[in-house]
Structures are given as C-alpha cells and as structure tokens.
GUTIDREN-127141 format. One record per atom (N, C-alpha, C): residue in one letter; x, y, z. Coordinates in steps of 0.001 Angstrom, whole numbers, padded with zeros to 6 digits, always signed. Example, Ala and Ser with C-alpha at 12.3 -4.5 7.8 and 13.67 -1.06 7.14 Angstrom:
a+013190-005690+007800 a+012300-004500+007800 a+013200-003300+007800 s+012850-002250+007080 s+013670-001060+007140 s+012900+000030+007870 
% end
This chain:
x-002221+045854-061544 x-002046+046925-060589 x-002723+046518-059273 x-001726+046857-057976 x-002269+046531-056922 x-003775+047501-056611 x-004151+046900-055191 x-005480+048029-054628 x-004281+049360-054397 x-003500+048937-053833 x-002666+050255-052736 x-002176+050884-054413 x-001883+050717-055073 x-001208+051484-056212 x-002344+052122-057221 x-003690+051250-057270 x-004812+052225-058153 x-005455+052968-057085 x-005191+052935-056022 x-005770+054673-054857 x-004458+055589-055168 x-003596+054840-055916 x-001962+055701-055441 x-001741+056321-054027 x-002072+055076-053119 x-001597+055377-051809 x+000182+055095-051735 x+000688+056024-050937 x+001836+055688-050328 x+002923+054676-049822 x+001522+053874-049092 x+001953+052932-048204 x+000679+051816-047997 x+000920+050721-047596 x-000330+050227-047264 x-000856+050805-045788 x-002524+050600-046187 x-002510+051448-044608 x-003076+050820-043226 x-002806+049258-043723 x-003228+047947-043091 x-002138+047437-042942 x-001109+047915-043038 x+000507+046978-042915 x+000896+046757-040929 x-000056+047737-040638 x+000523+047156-039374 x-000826+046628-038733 x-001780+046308-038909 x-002543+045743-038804 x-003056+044244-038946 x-003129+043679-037958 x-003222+042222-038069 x-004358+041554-037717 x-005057+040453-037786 x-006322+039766-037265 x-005955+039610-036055 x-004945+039214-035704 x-004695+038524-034361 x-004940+039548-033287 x-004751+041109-033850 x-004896+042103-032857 x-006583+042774-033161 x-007345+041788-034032 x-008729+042720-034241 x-009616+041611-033288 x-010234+042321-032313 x-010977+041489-030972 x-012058+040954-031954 x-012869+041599-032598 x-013835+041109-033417 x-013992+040641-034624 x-013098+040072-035225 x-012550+040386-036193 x-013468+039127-036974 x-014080+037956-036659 x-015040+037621-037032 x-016288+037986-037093 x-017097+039252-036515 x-018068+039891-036824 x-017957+040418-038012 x-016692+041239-038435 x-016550+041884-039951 x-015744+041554-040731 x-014925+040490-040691 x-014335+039766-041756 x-014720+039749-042724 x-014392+039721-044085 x-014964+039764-045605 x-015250+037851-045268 x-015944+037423-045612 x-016116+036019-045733 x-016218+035574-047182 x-014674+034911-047295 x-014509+034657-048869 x-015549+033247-048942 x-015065+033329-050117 x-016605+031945-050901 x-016195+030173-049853 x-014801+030294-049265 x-014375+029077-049460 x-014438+028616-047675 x-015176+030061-046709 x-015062+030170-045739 x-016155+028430-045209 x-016885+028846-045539 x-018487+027406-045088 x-017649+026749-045198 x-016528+025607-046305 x-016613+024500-046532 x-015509+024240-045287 x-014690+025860-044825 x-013553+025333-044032 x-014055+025001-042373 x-015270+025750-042873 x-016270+026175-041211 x-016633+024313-041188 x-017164+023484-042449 x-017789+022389-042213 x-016549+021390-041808 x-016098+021729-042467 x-014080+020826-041981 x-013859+020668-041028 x-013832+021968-039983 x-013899+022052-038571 x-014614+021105-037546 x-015484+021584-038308 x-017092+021212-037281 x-016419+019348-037527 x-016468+018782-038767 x-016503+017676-038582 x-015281+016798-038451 x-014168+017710-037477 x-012752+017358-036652 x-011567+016946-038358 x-011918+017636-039017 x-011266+017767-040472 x-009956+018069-040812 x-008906+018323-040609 x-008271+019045-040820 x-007975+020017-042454 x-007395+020958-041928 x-007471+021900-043148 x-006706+022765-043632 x-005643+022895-044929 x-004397+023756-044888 x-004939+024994-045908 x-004619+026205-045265 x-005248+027812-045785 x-003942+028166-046568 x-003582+028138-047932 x-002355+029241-048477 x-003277+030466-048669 x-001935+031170-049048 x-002562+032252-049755 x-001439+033359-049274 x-001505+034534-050309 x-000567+035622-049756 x-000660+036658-048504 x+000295+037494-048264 x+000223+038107-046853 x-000677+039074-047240 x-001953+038719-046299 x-002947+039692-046298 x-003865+039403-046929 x-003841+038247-047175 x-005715+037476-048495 x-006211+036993-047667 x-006083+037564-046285 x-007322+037137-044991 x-006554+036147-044719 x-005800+034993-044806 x-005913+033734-043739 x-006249+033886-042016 x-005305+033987-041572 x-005994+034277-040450 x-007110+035108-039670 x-007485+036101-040581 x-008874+036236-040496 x-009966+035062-040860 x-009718+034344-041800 x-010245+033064-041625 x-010000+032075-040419 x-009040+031831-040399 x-008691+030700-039420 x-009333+031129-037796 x-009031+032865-037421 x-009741+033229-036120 x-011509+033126-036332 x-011954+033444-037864 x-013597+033273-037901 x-014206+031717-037528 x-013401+030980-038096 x-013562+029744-037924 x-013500+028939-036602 x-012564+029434-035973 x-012322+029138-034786 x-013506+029397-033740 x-013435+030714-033711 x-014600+031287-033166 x-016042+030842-033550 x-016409+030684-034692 x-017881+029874-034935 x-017736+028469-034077 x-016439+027378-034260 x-017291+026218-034057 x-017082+026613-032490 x-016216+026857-031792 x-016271+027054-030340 x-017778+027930-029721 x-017788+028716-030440 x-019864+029222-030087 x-020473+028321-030219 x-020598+027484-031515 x-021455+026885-031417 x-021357+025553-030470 x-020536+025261-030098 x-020096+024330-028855 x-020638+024850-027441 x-020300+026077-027271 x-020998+026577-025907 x-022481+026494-025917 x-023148+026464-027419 x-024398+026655-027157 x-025057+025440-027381 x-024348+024691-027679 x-024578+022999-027285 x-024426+022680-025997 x-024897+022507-025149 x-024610+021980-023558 x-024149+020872-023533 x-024674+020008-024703 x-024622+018653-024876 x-023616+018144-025117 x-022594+019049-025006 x-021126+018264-025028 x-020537+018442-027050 x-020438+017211-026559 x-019935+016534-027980 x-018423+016782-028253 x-018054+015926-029656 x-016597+016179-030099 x-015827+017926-029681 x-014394+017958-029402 x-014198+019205-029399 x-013070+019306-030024 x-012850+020218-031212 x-011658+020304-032224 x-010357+020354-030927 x-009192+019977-031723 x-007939+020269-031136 x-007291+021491-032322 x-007342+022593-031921 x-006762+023505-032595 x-005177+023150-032923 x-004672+023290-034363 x-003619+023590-033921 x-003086+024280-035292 x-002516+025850-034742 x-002193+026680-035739 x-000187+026536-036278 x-000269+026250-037367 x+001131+026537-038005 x+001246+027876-038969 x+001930+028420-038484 x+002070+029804-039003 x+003393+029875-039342 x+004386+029573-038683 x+005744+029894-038606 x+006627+028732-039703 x+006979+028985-040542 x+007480+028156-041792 x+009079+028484-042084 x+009678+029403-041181 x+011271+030035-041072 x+012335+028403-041434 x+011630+027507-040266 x+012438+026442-040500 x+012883+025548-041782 x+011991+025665-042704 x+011803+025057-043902 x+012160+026184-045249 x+012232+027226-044711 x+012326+028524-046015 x+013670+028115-046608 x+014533+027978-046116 x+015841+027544-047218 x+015323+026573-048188 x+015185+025417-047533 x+014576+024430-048975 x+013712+024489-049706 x+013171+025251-048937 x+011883+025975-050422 x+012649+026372-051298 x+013290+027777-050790 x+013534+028761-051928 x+014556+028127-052428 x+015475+026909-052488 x+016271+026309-053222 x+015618+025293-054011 x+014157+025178-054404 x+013293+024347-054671 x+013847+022771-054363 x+013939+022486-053200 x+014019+021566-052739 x+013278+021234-052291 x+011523+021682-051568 x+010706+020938-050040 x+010452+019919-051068 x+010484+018936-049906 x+009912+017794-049916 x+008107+017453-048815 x+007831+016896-049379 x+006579+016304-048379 x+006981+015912-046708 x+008208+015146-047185 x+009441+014954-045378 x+008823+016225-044705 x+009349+017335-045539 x+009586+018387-044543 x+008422+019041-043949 x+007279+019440-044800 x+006097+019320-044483 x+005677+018381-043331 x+005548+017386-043419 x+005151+016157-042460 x+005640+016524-041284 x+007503+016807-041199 x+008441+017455-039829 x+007911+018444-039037 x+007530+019230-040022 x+007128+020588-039437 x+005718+020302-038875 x+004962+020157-039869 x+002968+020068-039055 x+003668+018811-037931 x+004191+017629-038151 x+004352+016828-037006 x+004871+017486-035462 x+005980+018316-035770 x+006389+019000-034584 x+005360+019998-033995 x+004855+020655-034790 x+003949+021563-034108 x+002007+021176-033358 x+001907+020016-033810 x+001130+019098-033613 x+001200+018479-032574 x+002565+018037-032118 x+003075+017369-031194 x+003104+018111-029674 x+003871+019719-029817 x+003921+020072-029208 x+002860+020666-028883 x+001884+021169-029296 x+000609+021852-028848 x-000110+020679-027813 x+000305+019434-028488 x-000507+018476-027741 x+000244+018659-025991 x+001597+018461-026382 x+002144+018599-024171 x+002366+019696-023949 x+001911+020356-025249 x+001958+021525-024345 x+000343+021652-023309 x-001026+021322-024451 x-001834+020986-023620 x-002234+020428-022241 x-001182+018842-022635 x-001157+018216-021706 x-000193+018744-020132 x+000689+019487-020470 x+001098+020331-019576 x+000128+021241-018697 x-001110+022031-019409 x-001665+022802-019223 x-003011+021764-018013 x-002830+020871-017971 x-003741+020274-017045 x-003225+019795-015719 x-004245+020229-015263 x-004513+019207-013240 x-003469+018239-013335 x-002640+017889-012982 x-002036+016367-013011 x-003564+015275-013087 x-003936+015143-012026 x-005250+014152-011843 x-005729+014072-013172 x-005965+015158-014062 x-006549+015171-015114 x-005947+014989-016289 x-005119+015319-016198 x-003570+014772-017451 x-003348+013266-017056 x-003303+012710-016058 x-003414+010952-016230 x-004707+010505-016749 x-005855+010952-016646 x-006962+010035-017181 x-006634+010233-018491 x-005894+011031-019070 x-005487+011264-020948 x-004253+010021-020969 x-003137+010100-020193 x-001852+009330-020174 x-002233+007749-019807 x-003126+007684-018868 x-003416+006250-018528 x-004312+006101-019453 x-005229+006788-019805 x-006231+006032-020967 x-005682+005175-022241 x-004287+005273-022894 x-003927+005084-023562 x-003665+003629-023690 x-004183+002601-024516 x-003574+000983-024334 x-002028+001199-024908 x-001469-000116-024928 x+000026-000471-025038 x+000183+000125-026729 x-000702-000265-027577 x-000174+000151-029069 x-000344+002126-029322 x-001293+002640-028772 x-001521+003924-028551 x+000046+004411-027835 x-000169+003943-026723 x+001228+004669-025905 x+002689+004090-026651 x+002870+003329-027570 x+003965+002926-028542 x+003917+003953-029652 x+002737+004414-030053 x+002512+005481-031178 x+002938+006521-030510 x+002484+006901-029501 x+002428+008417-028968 x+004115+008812-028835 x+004897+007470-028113 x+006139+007713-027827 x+007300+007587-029455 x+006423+006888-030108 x+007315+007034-031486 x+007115+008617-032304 x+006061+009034-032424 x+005840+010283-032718 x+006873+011292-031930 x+006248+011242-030864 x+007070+011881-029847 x+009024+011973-030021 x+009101+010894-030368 x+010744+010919-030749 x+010567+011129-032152 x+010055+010920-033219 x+010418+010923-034312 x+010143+012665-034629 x+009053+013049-034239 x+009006+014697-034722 x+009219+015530-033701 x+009316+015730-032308 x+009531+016376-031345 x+010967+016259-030649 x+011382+015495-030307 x+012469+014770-029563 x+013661+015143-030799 x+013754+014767-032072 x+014184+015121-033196 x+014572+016744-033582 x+013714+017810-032812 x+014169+019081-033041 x+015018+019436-031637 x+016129+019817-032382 x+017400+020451-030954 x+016307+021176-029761 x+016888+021357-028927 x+016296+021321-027770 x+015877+023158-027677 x+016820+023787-028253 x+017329+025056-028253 x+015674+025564-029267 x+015222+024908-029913 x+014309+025383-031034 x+012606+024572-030897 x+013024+024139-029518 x+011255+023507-029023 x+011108+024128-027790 x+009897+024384-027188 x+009930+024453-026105 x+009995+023316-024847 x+010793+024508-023582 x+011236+023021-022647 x+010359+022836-021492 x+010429+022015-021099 x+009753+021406-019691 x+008003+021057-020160 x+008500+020595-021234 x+006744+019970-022095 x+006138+018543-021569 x+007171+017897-021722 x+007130+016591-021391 x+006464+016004-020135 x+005442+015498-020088 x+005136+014941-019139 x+006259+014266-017762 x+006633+014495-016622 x+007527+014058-015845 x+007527+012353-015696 x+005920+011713-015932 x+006007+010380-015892 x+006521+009418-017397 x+006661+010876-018929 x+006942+010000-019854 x+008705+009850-020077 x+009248+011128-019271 x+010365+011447-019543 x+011224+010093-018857 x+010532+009668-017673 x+011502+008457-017440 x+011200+007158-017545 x+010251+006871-018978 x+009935+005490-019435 x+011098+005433-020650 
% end
C-alpha cells in the first residue's frame, strides 16, 4: 500500500509540486543515506547516474548536491577544480526501445553523449568571444580531433529540428 492510499487521500498532494520550483529545497530535503557518497562524487569531478521513481527525491538530490559543492566553492577563494554540471532528465528519445526491451548501452552513450555535448556549446556559446578562444585555442591537434569527432558523432548526428541551433562555435562551423 502506497503513503497516498494508507492516509486514503484522494489525490497526491505533491503532484504538482516539484524541486525545481522549491527555492530552498536543499535546506529541507529528506537526505537519503546515499546523499554524502553522491555529494563526495561531485566534489571529486565524478560523475554520477540517480534512478529511481517519480518522486523518490532525485532531483531534490541532484539540486542538494549541486548547491553544496558550488557553496562550498564560493567559500574557497582559492579557486580550484569546478564541476561541469550536466543534467539529463529528458529520456522521451529512447522510451520506444526501452519499452520494446530493446535499449542498448549505444543508446545510453547517444543520449548522455548528446546532452553532454551540447551543454558544453552551449556553455561555450555563453562566453566573451575573447574568452571562448582561450578554451578553443587551448586545445592541441589530438584534443581538437576528439572534440570535432564527438561533436559529429553525438551532436551533429541528431536532426537539426531536435538540438538546439546556433550552438556551434562560428570559427568551428567552417573547419
């Protein structure tokens, strides 16, 4: 028996309620047992995949987490490593082959690759020009061969209609 069915509530009364819309929502989050090890993951540029069903907190995790290591970064002056966030939430693209028990690892890989990809120009979009070349020129010849194979193999690869446009750096689009 669910919680909502042993109150014999109606309805859930959190159904329209989301983390993404609770400002604080890491001050009172329930902090499940498995929260530290994802908090230490973070901290040490880790990556980390959260299942779980709609409403067993994930993204109340993922915003607590977020929010700790970025505090504790501000209250470091001293700089140091800084995570590259990058949230996959949206799984629509891949739901047919699931539910035909078909996914493969491919598809997995497609998906975190595309959304990985794009957060990155999209970042890189989000900067100074001046400051988006010291990232683009920093790169030696085998780096900028990776970046542009990625780049076509998981980004370039999704129809145009289903990525976002004008990502691309203007100096990579005509190498």
């Amino acid at each position: 028996m669910t919680f909502i069915q042993n109150l014999k509530l109606t309805a859930n009364p959190f159904e329209h309620y989301t983390a993404e819309t609770e400002p604080n929502i890491s001050e009172y989050a329930v902090r499940p047992p498995y929260l530290q090890s994802i908090s230490d993951r973070a901290r040490g540029l880790s990556s980390f995949i959260l299942f779980g069903n709609r409403g067993a907190g994930k993204s109340a995790t993922r915003i607590t987490v977020f929010n700790e290591v970025w505090k504790g970064l501000e209250n470091n002056s001293a700089g140091g490593s800084r995570p590259f966030v990058v949230n996959l939430t949206d799984f629509s693209t891949i739901q047919d082959v699931f539910r035909s028990n078909k996914l493969t690892d491919r598809e997995l890989v497609q998906l975190a690759g595309f959304v990985v990809i794009e957060q990155i120009l999209a970042w890189l979009a989000s900067l100074e020009p001046a400051d988006r070349e010291v990232f683009l020129e920093g790169l030696n010849k085998a780096e900028r061969t990776l970046v542009f194979a990625m780049t076509k193999g998981f980004y370039l690869s999704v129809s145009e209609m289903d990525r976002s446009v004008g990502l691309l750096p203007v100096s990579w689009t005509s190498s």
